[in-house]
N, C-alpha and C positions, 0 to 999 in steps of 0.2 A: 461226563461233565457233572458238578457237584451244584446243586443249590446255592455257594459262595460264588465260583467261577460264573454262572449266569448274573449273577447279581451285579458281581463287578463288571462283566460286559455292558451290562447298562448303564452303570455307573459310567463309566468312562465314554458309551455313546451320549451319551447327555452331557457331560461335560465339551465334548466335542462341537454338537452340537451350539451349547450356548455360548462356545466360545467364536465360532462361526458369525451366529446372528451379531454379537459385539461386535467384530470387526466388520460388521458389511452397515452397521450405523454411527464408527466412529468417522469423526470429519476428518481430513490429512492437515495437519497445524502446516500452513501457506504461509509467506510472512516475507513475503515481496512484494516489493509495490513501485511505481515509476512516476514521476510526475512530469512532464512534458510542458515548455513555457518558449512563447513567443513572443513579438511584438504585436503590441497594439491591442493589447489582454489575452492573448492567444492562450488555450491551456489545455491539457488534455491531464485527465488522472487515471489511474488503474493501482489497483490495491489487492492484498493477500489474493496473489498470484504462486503456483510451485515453483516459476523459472525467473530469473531473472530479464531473459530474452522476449518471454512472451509478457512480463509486463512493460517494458519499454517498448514494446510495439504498442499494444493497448493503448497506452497514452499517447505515444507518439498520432495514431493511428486516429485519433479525438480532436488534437492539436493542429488548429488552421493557420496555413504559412508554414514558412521554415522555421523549426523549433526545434529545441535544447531538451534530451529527456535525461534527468537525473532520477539515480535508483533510491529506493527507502528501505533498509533491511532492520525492522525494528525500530520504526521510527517515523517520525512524520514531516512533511512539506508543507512550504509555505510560500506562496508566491504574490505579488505586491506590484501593484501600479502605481502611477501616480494620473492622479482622476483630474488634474488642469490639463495633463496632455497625455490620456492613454497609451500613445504612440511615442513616445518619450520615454523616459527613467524607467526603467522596470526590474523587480529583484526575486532571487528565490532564494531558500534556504532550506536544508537538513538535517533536523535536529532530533535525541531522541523523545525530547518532549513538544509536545503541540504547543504551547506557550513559548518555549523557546525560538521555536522555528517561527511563528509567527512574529516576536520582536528580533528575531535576525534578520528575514524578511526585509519588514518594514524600515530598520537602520539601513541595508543596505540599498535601498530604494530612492531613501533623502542622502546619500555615501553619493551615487551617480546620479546627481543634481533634480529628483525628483520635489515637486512644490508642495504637494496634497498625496502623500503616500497610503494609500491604503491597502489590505487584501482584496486580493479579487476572490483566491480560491485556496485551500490546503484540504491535504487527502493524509491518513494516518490508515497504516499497514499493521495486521490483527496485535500484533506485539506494540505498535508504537504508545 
């Protein structure tokens, strides 16, 4: 074995190495999220999830009473009461901007006869 050949064995151990430690501190990019909406402000959130499955449980799983989980892939939720009768009007929406899903939201909340519409809650998944 020459002086070169050792050299490059370490070379190449090192590079192994540092490429080891990189992947054992990269994050996995997650970018599922569920938002889960009930009556009477019910809500449940769950965000930059790997599965689609296990983030609509999450929310669901947060969400008191029987409730509705829609998924977020890039994007964010918005969910909207109407605060004269909690238990009345209520809307969600998904949009890929937080502002939009918030005024979708909100229009469709006074759309199903809500009086005094406001957010209750929105959740935005690492991409939204």
């Amino acid at each position: 074995m020459t002086l070169f050949d050792a050299a490059r064995g370490r070379a190449l151990l090192a590079s192994a190495a540092i490429f080891t430690l990189l992947g054992l501190f990269a994050t996995p990019s997650w970018a599922v999220g569920a938002f889960a909406v009930g009556k009477c402000g019910a809500y449940g959130q769950a965000y930059d999830y790997p599965a689609e499955a296990a983030a609509r449980a999450a929310a669901l799983k947060q969400c008191k009473g029987e409730c509705t989980a829609v998924t977020m892939k890039r994007a964010c939720a918005a969910f909207a009461v109407d605060m004269a009768n909690p238990c009345g009007a209520h809307a969600y929406a998904v949009k890929p901007r937080i502002s939009s899903s918030l005024n979708a939201a909100t229009k469709k909340c006074y759309e199903f006869g809500g009086k005094e519409c406001v957010i209750r809650a929105w959740a935005c998944d690492a991409k939204g």
